[in-house]
ModelCIF file with pLDDT and N, C-alpha, C, O atoms, coordinates in Angstrom:
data_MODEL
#
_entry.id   MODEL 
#
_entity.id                         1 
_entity.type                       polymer 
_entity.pdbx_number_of_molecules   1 
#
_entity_poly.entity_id                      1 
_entity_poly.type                           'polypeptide(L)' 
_entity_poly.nstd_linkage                   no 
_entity_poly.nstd_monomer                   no 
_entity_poly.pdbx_seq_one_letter_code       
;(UNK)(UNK)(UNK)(UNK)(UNK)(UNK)(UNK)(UNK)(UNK)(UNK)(UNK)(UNK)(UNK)(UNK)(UNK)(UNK)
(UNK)(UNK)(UNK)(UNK)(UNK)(UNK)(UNK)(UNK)(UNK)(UNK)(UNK)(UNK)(UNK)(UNK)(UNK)(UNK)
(UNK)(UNK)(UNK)(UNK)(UNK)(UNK)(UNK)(UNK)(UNK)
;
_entity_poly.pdbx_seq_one_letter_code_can   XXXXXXXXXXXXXXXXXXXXXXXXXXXXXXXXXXXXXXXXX 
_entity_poly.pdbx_strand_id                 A 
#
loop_
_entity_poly_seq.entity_id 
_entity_poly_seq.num 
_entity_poly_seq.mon_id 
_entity_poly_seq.hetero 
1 1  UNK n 
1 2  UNK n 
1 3  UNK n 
1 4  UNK n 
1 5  UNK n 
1 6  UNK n 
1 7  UNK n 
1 8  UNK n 
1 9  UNK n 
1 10 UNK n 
1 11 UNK n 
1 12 UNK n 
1 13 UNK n 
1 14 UNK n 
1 15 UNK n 
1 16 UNK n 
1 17 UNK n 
1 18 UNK n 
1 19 UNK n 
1 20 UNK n 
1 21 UNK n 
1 22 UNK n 
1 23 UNK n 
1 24 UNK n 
1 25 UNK n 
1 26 UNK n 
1 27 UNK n 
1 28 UNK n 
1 29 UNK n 
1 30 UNK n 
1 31 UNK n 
1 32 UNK n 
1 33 UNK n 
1 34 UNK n 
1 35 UNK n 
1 36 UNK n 
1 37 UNK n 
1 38 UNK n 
1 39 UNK n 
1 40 UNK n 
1 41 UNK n 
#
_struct_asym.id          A 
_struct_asym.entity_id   1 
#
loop_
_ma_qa_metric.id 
_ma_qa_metric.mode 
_ma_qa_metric.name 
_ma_qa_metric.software_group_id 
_ma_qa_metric.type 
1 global pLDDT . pLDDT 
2 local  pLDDT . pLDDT 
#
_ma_qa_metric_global.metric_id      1 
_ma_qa_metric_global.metric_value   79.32 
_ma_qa_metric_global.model_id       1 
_ma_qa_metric_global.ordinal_id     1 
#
loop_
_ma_qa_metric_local.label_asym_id 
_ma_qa_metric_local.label_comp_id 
_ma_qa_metric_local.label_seq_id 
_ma_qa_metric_local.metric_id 
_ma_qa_metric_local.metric_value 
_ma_qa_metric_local.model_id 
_ma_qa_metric_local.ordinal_id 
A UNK 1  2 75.00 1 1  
A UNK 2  2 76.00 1 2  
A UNK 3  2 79.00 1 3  
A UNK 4  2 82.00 1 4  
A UNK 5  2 78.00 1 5  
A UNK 6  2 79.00 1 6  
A UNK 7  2 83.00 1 7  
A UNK 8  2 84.00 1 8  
A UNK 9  2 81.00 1 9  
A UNK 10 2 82.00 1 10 
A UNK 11 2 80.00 1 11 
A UNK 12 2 85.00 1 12 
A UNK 13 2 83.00 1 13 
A UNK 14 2 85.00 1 14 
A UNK 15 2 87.00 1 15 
A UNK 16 2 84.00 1 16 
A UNK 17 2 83.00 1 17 
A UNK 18 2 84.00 1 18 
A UNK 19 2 84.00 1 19 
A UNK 20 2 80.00 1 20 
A UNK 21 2 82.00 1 21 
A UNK 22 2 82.00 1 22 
A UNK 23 2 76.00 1 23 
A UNK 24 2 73.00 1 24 
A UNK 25 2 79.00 1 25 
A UNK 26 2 77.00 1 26 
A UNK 27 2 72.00 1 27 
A UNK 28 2 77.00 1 28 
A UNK 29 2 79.00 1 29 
A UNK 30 2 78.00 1 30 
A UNK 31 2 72.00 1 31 
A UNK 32 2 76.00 1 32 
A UNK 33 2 80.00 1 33 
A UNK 34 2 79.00 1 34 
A UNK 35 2 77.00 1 35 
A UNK 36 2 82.00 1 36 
A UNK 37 2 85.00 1 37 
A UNK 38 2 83.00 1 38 
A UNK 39 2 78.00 1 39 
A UNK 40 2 73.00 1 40 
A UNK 41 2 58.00 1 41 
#
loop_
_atom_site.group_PDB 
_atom_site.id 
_atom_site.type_symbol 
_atom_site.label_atom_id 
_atom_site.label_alt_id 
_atom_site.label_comp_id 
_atom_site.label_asym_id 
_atom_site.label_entity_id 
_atom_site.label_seq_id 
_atom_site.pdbx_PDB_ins_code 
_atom_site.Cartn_x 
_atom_site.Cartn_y 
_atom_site.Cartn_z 
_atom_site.occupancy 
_atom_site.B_iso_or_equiv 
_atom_site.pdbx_formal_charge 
_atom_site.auth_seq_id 
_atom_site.auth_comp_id 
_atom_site.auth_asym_id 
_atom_site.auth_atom_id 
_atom_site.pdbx_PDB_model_num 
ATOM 1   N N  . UNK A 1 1  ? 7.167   -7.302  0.492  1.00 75.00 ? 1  UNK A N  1 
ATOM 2   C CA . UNK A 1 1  ? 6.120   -6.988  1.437  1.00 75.00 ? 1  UNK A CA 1 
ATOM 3   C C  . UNK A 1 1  ? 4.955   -6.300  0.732  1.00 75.00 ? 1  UNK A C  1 
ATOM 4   O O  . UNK A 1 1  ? 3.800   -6.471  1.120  1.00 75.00 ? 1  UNK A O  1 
ATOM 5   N N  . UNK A 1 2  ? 5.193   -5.700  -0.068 1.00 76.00 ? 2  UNK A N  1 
ATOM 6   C CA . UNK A 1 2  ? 4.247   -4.226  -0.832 1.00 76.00 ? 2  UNK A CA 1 
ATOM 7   C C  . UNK A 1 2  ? 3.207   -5.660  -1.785 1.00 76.00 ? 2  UNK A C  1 
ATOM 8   O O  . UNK A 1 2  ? 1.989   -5.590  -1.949 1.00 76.00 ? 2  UNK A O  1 
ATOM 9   N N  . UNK A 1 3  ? 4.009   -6.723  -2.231 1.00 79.00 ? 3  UNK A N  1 
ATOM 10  C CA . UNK A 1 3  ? 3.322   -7.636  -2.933 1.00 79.00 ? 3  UNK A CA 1 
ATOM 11  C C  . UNK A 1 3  ? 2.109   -8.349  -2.342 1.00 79.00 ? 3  UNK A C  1 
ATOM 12  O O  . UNK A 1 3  ? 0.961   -8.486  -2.765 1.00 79.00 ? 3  UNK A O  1 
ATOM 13  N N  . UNK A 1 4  ? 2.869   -8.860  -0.967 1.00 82.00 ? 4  UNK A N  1 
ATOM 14  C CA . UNK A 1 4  ? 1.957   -9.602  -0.388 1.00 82.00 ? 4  UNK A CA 1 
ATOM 15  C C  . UNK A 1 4  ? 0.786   -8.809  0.263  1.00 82.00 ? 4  UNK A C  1 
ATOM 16  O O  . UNK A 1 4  ? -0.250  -9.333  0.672  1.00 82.00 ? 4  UNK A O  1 
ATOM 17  N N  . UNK A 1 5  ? 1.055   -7.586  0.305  1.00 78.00 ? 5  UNK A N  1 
ATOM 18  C CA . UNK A 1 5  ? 0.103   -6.844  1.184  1.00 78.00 ? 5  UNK A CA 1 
ATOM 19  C C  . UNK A 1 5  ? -1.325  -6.532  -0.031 1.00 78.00 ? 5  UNK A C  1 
ATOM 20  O O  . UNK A 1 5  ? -2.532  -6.417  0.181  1.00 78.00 ? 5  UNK A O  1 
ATOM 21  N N  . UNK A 1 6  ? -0.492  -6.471  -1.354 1.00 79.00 ? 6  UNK A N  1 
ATOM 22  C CA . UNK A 1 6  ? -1.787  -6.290  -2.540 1.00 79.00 ? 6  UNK A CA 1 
ATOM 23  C C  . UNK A 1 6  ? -2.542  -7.660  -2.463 1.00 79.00 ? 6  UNK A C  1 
ATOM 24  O O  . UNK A 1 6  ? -3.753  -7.531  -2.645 1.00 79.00 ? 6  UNK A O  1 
ATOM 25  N N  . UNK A 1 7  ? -2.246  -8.553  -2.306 1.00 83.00 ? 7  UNK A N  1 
ATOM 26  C CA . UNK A 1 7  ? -3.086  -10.285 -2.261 1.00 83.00 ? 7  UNK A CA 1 
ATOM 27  C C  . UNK A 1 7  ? -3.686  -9.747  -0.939 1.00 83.00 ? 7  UNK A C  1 
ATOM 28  O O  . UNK A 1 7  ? -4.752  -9.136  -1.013 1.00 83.00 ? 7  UNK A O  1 
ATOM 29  N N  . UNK A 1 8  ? -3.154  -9.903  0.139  1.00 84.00 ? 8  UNK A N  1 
ATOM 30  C CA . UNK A 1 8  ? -4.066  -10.104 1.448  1.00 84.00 ? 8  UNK A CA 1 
ATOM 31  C C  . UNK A 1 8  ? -4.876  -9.043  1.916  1.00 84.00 ? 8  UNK A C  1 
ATOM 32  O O  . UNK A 1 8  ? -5.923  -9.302  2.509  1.00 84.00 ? 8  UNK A O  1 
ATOM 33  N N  . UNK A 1 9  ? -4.423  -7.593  1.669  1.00 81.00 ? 9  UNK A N  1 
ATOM 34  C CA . UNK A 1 9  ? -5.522  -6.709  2.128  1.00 81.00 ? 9  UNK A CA 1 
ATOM 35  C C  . UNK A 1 9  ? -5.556  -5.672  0.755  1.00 81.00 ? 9  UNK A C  1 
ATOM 36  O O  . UNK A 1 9  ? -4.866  -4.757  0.304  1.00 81.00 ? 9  UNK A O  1 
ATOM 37  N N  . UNK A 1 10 ? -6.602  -6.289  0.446  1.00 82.00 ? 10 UNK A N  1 
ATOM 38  C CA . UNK A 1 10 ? -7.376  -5.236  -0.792 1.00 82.00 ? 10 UNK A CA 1 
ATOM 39  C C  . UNK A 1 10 ? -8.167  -3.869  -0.127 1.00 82.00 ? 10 UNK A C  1 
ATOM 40  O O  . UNK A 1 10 ? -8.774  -3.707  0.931  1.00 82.00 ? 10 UNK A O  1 
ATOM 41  N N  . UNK A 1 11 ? -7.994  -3.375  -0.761 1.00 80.00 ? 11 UNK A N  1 
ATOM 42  C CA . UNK A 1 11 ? -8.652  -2.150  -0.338 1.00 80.00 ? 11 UNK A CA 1 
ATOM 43  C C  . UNK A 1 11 ? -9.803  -1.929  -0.930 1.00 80.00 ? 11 UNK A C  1 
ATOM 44  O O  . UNK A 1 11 ? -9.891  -2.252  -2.115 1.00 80.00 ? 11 UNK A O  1 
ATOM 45  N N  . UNK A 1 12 ? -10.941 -1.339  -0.265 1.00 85.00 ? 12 UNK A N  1 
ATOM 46  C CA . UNK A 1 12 ? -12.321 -1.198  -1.200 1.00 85.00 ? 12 UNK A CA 1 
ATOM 47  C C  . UNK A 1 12 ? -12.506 -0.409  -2.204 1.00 85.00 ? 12 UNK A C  1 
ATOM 48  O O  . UNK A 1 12 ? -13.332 -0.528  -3.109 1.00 85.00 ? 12 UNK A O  1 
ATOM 49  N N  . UNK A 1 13 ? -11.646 0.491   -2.024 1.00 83.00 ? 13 UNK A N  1 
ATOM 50  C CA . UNK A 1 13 ? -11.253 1.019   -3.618 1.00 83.00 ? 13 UNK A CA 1 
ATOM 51  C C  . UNK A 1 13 ? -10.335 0.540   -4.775 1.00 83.00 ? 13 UNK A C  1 
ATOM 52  O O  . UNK A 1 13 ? -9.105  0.594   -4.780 1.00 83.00 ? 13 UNK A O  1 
ATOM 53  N N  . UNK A 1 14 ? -11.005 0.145   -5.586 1.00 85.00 ? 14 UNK A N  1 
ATOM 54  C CA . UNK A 1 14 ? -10.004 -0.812  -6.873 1.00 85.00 ? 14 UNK A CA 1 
ATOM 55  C C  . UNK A 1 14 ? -8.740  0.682   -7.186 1.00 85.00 ? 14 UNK A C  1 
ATOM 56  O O  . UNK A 1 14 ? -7.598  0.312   -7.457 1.00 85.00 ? 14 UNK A O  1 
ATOM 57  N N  . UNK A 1 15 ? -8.908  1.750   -7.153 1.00 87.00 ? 15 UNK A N  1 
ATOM 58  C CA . UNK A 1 15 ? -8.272  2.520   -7.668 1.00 87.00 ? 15 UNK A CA 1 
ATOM 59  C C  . UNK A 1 15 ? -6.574  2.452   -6.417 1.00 87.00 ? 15 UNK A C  1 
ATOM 60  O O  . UNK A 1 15 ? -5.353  2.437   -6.567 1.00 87.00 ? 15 UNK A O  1 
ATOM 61  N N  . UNK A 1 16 ? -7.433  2.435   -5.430 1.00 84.00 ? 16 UNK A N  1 
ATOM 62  C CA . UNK A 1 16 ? -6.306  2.357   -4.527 1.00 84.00 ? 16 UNK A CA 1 
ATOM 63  C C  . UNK A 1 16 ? -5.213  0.858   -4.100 1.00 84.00 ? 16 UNK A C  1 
ATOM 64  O O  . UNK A 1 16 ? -4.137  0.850   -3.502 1.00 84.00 ? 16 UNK A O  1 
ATOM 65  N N  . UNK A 1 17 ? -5.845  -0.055  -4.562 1.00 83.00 ? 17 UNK A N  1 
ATOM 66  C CA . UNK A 1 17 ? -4.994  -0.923  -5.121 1.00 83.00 ? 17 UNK A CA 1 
ATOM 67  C C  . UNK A 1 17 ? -3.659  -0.820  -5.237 1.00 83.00 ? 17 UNK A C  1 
ATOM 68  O O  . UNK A 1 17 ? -2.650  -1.140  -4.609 1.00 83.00 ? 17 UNK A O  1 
ATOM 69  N N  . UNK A 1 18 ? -4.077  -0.071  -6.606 1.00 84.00 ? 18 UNK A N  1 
ATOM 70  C CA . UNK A 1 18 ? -3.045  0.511   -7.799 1.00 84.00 ? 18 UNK A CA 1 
ATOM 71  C C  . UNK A 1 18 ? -1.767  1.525   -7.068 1.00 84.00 ? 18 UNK A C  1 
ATOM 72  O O  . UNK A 1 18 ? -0.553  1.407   -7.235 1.00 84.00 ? 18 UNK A O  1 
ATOM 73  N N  . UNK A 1 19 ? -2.725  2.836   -5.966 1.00 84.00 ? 19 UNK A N  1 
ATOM 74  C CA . UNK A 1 19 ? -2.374  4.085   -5.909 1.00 84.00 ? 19 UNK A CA 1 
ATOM 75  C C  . UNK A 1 19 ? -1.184  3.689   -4.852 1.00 84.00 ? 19 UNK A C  1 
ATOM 76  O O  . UNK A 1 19 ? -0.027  4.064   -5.047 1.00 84.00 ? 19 UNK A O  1 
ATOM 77  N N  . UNK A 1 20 ? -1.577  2.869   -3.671 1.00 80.00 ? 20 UNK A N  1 
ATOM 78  C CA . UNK A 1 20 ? -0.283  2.368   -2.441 1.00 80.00 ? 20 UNK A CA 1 
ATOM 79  C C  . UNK A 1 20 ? 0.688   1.631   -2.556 1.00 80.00 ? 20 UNK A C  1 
ATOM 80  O O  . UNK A 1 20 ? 1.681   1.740   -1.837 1.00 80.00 ? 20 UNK A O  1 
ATOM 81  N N  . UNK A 1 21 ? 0.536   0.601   -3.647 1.00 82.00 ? 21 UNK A N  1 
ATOM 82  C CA . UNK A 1 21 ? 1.916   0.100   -4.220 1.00 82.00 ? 21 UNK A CA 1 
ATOM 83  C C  . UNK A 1 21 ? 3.286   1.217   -4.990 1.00 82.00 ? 21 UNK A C  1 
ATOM 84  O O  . UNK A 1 21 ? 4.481   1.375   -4.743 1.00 82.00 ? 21 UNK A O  1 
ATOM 85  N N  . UNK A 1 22 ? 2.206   1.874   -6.114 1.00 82.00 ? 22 UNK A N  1 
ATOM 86  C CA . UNK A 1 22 ? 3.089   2.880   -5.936 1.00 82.00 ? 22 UNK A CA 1 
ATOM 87  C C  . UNK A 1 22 ? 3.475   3.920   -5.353 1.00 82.00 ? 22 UNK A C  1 
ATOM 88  O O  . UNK A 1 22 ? 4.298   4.645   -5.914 1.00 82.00 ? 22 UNK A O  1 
ATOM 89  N N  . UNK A 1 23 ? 3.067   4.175   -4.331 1.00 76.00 ? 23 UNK A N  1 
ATOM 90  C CA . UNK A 1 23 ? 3.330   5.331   -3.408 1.00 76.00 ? 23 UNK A CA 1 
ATOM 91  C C  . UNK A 1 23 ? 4.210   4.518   -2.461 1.00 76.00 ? 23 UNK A C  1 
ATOM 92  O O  . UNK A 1 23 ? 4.643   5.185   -1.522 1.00 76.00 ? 23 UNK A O  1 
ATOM 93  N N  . UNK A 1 24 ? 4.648   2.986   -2.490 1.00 73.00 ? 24 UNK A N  1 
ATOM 94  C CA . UNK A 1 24 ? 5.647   2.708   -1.579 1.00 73.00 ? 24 UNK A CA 1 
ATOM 95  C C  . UNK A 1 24 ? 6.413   2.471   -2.246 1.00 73.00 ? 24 UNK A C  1 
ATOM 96  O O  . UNK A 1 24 ? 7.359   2.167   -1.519 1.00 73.00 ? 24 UNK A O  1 
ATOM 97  N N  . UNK A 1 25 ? 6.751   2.371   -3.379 1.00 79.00 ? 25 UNK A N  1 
ATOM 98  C CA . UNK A 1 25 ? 8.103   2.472   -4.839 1.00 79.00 ? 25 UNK A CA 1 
ATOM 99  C C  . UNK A 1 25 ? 8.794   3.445   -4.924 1.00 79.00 ? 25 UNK A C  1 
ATOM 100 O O  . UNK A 1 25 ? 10.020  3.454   -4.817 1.00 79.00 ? 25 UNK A O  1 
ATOM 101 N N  . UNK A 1 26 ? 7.659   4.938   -5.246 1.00 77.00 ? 26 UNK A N  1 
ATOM 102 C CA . UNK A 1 26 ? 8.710   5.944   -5.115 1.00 77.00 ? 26 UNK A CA 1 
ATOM 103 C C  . UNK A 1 26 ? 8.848   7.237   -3.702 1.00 77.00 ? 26 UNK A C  1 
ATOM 104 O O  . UNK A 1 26 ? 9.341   8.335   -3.961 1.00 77.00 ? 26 UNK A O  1 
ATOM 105 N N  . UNK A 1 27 ? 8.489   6.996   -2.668 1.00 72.00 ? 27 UNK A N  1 
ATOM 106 C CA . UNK A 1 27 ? 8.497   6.987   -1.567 1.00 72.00 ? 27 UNK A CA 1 
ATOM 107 C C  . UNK A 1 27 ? 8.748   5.684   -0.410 1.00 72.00 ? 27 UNK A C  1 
ATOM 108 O O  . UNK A 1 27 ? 7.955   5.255   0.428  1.00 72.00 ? 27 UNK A O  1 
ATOM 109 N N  . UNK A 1 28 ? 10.200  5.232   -0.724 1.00 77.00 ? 28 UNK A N  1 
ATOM 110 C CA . UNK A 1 28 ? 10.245  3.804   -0.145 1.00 77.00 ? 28 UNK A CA 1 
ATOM 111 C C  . UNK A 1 28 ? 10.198  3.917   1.330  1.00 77.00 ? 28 UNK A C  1 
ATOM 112 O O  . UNK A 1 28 ? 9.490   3.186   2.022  1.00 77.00 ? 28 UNK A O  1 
ATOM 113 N N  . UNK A 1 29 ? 11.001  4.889   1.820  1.00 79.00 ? 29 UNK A N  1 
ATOM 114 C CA . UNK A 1 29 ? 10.824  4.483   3.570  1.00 79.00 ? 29 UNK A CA 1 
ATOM 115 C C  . UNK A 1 29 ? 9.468   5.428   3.789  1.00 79.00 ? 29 UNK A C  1 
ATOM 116 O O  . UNK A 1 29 ? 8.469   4.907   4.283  1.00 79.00 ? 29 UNK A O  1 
ATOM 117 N N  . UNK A 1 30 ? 9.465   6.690   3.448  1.00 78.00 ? 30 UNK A N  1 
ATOM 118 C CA . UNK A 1 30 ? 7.828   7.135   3.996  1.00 78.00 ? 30 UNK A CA 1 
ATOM 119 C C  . UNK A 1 30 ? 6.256   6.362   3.435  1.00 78.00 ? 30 UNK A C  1 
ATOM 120 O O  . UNK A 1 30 ? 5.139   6.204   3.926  1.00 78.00 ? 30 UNK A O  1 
ATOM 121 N N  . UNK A 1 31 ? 6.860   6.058   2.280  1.00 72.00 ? 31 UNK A N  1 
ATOM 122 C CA . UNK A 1 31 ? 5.528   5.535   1.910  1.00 72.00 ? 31 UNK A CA 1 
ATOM 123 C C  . UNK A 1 31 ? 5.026   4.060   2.257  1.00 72.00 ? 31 UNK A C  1 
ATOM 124 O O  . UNK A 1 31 ? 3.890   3.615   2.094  1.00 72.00 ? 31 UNK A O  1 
ATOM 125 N N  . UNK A 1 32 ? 6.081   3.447   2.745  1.00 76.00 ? 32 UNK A N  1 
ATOM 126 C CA . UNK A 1 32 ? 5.965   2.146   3.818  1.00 76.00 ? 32 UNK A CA 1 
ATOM 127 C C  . UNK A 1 32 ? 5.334   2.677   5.233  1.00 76.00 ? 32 UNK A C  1 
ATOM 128 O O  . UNK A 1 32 ? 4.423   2.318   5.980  1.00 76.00 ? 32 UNK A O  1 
ATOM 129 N N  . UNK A 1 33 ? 6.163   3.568   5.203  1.00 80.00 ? 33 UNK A N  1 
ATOM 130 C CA . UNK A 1 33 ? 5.317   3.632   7.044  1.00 80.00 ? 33 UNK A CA 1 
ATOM 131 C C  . UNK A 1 33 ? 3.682   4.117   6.721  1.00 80.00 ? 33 UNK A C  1 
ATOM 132 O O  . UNK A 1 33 ? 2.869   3.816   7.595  1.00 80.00 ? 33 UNK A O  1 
ATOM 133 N N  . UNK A 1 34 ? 3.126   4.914   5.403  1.00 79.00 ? 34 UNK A N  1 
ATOM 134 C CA . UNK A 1 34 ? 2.136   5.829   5.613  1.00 79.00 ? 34 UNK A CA 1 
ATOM 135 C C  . UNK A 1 34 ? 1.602   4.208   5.051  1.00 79.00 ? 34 UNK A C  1 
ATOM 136 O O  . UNK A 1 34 ? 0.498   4.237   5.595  1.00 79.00 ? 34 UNK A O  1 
ATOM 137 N N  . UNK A 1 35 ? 1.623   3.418   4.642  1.00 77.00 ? 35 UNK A N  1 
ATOM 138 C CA . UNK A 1 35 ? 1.518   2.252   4.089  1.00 77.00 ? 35 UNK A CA 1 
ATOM 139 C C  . UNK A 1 35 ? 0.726   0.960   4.921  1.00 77.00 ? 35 UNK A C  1 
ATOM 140 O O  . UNK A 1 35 ? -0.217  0.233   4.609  1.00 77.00 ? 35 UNK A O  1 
ATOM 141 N N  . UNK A 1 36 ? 1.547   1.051   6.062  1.00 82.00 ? 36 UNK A N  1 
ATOM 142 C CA . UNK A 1 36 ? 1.321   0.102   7.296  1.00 82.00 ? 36 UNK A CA 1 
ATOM 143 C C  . UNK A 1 36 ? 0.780   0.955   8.020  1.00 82.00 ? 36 UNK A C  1 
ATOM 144 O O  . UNK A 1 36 ? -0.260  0.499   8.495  1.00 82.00 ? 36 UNK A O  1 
ATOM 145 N N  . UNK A 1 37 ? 0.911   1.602   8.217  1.00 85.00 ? 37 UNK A N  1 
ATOM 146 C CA . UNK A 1 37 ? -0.276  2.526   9.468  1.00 85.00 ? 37 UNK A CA 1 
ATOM 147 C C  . UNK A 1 37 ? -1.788  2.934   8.895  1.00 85.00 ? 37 UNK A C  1 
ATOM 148 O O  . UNK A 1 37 ? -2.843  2.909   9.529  1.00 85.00 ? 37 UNK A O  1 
ATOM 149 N N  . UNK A 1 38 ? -1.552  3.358   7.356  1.00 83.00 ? 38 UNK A N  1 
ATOM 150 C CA . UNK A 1 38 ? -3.199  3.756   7.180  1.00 83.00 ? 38 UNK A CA 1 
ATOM 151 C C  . UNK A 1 38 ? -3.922  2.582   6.192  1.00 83.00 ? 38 UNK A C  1 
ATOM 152 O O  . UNK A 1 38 ? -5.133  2.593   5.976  1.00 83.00 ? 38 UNK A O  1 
ATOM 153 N N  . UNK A 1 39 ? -3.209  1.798   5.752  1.00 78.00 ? 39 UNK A N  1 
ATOM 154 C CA . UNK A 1 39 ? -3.774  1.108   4.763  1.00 78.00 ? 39 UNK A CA 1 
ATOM 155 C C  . UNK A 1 39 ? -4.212  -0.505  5.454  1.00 78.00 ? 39 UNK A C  1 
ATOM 156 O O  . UNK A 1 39 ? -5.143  -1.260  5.171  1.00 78.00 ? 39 UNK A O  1 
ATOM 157 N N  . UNK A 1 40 ? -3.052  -0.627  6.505  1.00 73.00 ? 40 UNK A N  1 
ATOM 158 C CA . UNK A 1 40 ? -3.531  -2.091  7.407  1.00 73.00 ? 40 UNK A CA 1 
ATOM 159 C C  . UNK A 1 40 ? -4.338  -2.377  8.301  1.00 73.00 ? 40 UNK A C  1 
ATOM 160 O O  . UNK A 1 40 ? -4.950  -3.388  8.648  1.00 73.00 ? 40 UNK A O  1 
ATOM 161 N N  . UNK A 1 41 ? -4.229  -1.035  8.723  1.00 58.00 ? 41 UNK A N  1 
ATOM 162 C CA . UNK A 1 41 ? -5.602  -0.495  9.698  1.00 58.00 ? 41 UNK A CA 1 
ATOM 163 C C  . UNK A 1 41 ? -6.685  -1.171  9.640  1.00 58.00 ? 41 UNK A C  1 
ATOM 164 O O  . UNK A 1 41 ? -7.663  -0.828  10.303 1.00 58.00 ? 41 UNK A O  1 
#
């Protein structure tokens, strides 16, 4: 999911890209939810 979400919704910050994939790696169940709620928005 964390993959497909880097292809389909880029974020306007190139840095943050980078920063929400890994923040849902080593925070797997919180950083999914903070993931889908602020980043899909």
């Amino acid at each position: 999911m964390i993959t497909k979400d880097i292809f389909l919704y880029r974020q306007p910050g190139k840095l943050m890209n980078l920063i929400w994939p890994l923040t849902g790696l080593y925070l797997p169940f919180i950083g999914w939810l903070a993931w889908w709620y602020l980043a899909i928005s």
